[in-house]
C-alpha positions in Angstrom: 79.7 112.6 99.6 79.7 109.4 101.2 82.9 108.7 103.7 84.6 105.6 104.1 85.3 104.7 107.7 88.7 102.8 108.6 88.5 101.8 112.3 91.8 99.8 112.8 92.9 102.1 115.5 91.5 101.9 119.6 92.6 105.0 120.3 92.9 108.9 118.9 94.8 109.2 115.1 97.3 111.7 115.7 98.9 111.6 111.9 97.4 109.9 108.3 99.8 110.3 105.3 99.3 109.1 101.5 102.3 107.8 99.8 103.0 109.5 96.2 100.8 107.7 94.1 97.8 108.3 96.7 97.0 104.2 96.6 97.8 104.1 100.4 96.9 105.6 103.4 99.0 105.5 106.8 97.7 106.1 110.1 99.1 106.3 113.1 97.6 106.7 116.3 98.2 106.9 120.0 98.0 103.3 120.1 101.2 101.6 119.9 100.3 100.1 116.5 100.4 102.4 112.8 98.5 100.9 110.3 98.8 101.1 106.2 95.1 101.0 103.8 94.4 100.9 100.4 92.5 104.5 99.9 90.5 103.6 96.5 88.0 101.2 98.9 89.7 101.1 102.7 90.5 98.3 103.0 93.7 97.2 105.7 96.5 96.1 104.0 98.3 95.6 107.2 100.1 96.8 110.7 103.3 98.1 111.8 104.0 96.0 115.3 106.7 97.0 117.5 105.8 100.0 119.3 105.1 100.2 122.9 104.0 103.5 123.2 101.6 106.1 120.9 102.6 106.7 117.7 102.9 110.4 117.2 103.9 110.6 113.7 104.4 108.6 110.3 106.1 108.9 106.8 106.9 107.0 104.1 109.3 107.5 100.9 108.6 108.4 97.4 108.9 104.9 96.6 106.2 103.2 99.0 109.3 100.7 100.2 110.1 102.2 103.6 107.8 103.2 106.5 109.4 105.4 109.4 107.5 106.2 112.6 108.2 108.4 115.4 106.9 107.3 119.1 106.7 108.0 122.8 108.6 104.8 123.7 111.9 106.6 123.1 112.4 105.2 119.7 111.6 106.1 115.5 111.6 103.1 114.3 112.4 102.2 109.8 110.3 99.3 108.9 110.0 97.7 105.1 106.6 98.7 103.7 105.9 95.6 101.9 106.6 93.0 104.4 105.9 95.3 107.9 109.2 94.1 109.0 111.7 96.3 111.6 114.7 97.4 109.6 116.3 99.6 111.8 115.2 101.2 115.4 116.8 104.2 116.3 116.7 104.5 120.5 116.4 108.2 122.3 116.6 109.6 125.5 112.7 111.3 124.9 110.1 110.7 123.2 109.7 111.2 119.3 107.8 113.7 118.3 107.9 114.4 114.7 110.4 112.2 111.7 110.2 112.6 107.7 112.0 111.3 104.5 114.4 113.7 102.9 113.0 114.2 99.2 115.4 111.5 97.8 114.9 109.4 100.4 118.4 109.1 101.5 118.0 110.8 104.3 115.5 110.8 107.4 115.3 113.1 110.5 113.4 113.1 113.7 113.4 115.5 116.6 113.2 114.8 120.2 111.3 116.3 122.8 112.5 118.7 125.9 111.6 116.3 129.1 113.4 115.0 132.1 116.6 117.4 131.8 117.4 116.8 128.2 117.6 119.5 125.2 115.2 119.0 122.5 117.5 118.1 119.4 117.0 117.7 115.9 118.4 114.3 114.4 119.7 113.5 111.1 120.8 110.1 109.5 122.1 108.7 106.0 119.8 105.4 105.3 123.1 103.8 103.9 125.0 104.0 107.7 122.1 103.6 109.6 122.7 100.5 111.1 125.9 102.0 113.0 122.9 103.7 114.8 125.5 107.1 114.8 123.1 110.0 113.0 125.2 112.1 110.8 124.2 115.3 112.7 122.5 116.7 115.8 121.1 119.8 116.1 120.4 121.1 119.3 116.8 123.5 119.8 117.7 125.9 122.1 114.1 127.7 122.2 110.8 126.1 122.7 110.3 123.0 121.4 109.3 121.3 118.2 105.9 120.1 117.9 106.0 119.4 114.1 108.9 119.2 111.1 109.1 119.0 107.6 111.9 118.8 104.9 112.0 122.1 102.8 112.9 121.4 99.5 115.9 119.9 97.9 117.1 118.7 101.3 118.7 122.6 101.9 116.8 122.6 105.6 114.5 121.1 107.6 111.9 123.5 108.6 110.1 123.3 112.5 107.3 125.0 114.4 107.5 125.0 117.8 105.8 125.0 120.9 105.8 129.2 121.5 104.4 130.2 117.5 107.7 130.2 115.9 108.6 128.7 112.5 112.1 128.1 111.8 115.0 126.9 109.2 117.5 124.7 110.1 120.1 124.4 107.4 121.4 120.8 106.9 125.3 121.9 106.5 126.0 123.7 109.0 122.8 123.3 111.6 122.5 126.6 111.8 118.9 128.6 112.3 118.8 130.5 109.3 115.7 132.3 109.5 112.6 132.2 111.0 109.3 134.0 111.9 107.1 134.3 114.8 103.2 135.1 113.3 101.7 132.6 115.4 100.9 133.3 119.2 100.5 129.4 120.3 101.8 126.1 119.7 102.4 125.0 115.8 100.4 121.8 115.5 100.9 120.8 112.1 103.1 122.3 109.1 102.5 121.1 105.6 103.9 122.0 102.0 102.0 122.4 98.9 102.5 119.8 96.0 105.6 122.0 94.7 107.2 122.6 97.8 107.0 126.3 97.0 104.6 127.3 99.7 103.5 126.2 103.6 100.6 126.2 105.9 100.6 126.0 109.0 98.1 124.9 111.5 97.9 126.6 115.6 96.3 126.2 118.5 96.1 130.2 118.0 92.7 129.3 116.2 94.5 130.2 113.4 96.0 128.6 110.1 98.9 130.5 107.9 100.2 130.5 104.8 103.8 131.2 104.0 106.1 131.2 100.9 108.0 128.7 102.0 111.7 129.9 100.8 111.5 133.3 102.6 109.2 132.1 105.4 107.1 135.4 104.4 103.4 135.1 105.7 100.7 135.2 102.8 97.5 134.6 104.0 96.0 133.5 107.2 92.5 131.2 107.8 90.4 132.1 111.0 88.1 130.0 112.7 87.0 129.8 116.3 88.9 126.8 118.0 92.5 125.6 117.9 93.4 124.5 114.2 94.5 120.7 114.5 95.8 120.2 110.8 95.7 122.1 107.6 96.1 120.5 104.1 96.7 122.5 100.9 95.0 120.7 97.5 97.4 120.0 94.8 95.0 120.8 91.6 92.7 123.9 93.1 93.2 126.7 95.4 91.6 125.3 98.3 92.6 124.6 102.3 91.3 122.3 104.2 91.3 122.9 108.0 90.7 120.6 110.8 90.8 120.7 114.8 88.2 121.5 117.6 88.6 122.3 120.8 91.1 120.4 123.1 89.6 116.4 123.7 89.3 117.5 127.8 86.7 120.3 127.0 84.5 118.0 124.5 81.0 117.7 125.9 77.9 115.7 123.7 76.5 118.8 121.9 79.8 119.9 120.2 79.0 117.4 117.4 75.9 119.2 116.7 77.2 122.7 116.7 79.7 121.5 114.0 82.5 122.1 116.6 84.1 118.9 115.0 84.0 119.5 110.9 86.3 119.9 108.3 86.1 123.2 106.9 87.2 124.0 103.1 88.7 127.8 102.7 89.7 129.3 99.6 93.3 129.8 99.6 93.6 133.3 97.8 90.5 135.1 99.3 90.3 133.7 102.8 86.4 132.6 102.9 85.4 129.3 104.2 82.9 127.7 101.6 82.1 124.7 102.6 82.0 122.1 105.7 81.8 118.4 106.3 80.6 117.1 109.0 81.1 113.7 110.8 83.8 112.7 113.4 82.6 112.8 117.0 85.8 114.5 118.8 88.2 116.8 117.4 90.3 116.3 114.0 93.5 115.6 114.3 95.2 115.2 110.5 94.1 116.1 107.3 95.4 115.1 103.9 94.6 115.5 100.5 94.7 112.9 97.9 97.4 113.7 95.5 95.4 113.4 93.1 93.1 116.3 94.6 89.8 114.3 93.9 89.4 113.2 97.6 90.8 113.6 101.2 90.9 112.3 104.7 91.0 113.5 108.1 91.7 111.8 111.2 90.3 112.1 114.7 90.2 112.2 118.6 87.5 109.5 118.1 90.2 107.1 116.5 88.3 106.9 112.9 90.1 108.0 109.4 87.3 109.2 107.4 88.4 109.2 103.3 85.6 111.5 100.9 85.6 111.4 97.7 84.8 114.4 96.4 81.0 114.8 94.3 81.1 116.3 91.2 79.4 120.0 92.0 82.7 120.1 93.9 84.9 120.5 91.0 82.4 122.6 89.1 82.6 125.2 91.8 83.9 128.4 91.2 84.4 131.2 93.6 82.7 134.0 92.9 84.6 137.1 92.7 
């Protein structure tokens, strides 16, 4: 399994993304600039520039036509996807920290982070008034912060981990929490949901990664490993997880690589056993993402390389024995 290397970044990826189809990859990184690639050979098809400040994370709609990015220079900016061009920027009093589509696409949120005296907040806006720059809701986080947030499904609620473990629902009505469940003892790094929405994994700094049904917020299954879980990534055609992280960037000295500190490590979903590894970025990993497809994946990493693997063929002929 051969990686292709996509160094357009100077600094550490904090979030990659494939759009629907799976024929483009966004990056983003803590550099000021996110960058879009075709994932069938990687090559750039082109930059987001506007930011001046990292990048901390990256969406795009269902229809590959609008980009939205969420960055420490007190902005989440909505740019066109085909022409790289600014369509709206949305200013803050903190830094962005996580922002996302709604399933339609009408609607896009991003959430705020708890610095300098202000609340961390929850904000929503309809694409068709955006350029009043008024969102059509805020909802203010009273507990820990939010270090990542997705949609749940059929734009219902918007679900957030946060900064002490907890995972929480925010319904979209009334901005009310409306449930939530604290499994995790650290910081939520990374939430994702399965191709069907129906189920949700979560990635700590607990050294742990969880699984949840993602209606009921009921915990399923949990993945161990031995240093703080970065990203997790569920794949849409077999019951596999892939898990990435390593230890925090300050601790990295030159042997992790050859311990394996730094590889991507496959469980199976059901039964909780890693099975395989792959090896290759030189600092921690910092996203993961299947293909939708489920043939290949990338990660992203502290050393500011995506890596995209396409998987052999012995990797859909295994079978876990049982």
């Amino acid at each position: 399994m051969k990686p292709i290397l996509l160094h357009g970044h100077e600094r550490s990826i904090t979030q990659i993304k494939y759009n629907r189809e799976g024929d483009l990859i966004f990056s983003c990184a803590k550099d000021s600039q996110p960058n879009v690639w075709y994932s069938l050979n990687g090559e750039r098809l082109g930059s987001f520039r506007g930011h001046n400040g990292a990048v901390w994370n990256i969406d795009v709609n269902w229809e590959s036509t609008k980009v939205l990015t969420a960055s420490a220079d007190n902005t989440c900016k909505l740019w066109d996807c085909e022409t790289g061009k600014t369509l709206a920027s949305l200013d803050t009093a903190t830094a962005v920290r996580t922002c996302g589509f709604s399933f339609s696409g009408r609607y896009i949120m991003y959430t705020t982070d708890k610095t300098m005296g202000r609340p961390c907040e929850i904000h929503i806006f309809d694409l068709n008034d955006i350029r009043n720059g008024e969102p059509t809701m805020v909802i203010p986080i009273s507990s820990s912060k939010i270090t990542s947030a997705v949609w749940g499904p059929y734009e219902e609620y918007i679900i957030t981990g946060h900064e002490n473990g907890e995972i929480c629902h925010y319904d979209l009505k009334s901005g009310d929490k409306i449930n939530s469940c604290k499994e995790h003892s650290k910081q939520i790094n990374d939430l994702q949901l399965s191709k069907d929405m129906s189920m949700l994994i979560s990635a700590s700094k607990d050294t742990t990664a969880k699984l949840f049904e993602t209606a009921t917020l009921g915990h399923m299954k949990t993945y161990k490993t031995e240093r703080p879980v970065n990203s997790a990534s569920l794949s849409p055609i077999y019951d596999h997880v892939v898990l990435g992280g390593g230890q925090e960037a300050m601790d990295v000295t030159t042997t992790s690589t050859k311990v394996g500190k730094f590889d991507a490590r496959f469980y199976h979903l059901v039964f909780e056993e890693e099975f395989g590894r792959v090896k290759g970025h030189f600092g921690p990993i910092n996203s993961t993402a299947f293909h939708p497809d489920g043939k290949s994946y990338s990660s992203g990493g502290e050393d500011g390389y995506v890596r995209v693997h396409y998987f052999d063929p012995s990797y859909f002929d295994f079978r876990f024995e049982f």
